[in-house]
N, C-alpha and C positions, 0 to 999 in steps of 0.2 A: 784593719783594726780601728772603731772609731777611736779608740783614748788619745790618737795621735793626729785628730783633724780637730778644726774649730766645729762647734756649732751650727755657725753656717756653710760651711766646706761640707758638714753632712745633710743638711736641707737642700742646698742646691746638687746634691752627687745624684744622677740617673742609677735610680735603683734597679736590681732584675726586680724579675717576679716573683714573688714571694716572700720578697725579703721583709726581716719582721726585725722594728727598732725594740733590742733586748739587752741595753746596759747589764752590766755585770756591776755587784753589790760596790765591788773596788770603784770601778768607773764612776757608778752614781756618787761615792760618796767623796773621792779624791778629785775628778773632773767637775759632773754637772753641777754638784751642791756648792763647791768652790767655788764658780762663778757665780753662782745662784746669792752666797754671801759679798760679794764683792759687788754686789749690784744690778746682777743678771744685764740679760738684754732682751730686745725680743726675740730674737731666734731662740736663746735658750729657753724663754717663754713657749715658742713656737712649739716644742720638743716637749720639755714638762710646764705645764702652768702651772698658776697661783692658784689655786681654788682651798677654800675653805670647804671641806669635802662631809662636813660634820652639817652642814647649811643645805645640801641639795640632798633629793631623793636618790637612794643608789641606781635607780634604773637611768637616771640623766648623766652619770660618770663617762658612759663611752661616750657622750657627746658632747661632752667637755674636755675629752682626753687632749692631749696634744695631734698634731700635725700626725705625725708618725707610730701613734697606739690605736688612733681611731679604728671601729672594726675590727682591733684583735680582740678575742673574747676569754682570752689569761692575764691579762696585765694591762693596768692604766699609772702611769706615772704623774703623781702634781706633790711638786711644795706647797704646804701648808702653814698659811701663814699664824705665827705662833701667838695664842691669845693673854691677851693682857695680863693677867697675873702672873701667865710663866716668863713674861718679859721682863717683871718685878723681881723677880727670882724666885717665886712662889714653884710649887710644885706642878709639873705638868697635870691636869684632870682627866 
């Protein structure tokens, strides 16, 4: 179960074959976003980036994905970094 490894304990684990990194809604929002607020690191980097995903072409998302979504062709995971107004407390756009 990843919810009870670090970040990097899941980077470094020898996967089988096939295995496909697929957080569950819980995990992403109680694990990876927690650290993600806290100041991430690069492993959690490593796993989901930072991409402002509203800036690049959607065909360049799998090549941007993380370490572990690359080449899967149903899910790419990135925090989004939040643009200035909704940081003012304005309404997200």
């Amino acid at each position: 179960q990843m919810c009870c490894k670090t970040p990097k304990e899941i980077m470094e684990q020898e996967l089988p074959v096939g295995f496909r990194f697929y957080p569950t809604e819980v995990e992403l929002i109680l694990f990876y976003l927690r650290i993600q607020l806290g100041g991430g690191d690069a492993t959690i980097h490593s796993l989901i980036p930072v991409l402002d995903v509203f800036s690049v072409e959607p065909t360049q998302l799998p090549n941007l994905a993380g370490e572990r979504c690359r080449g899967d062709g149903e899910q790419w995971l990135f925090f989004v970094p939040r643009q200035e107004r909704e940081a003012r407390g304005g309404r997200p756009s």
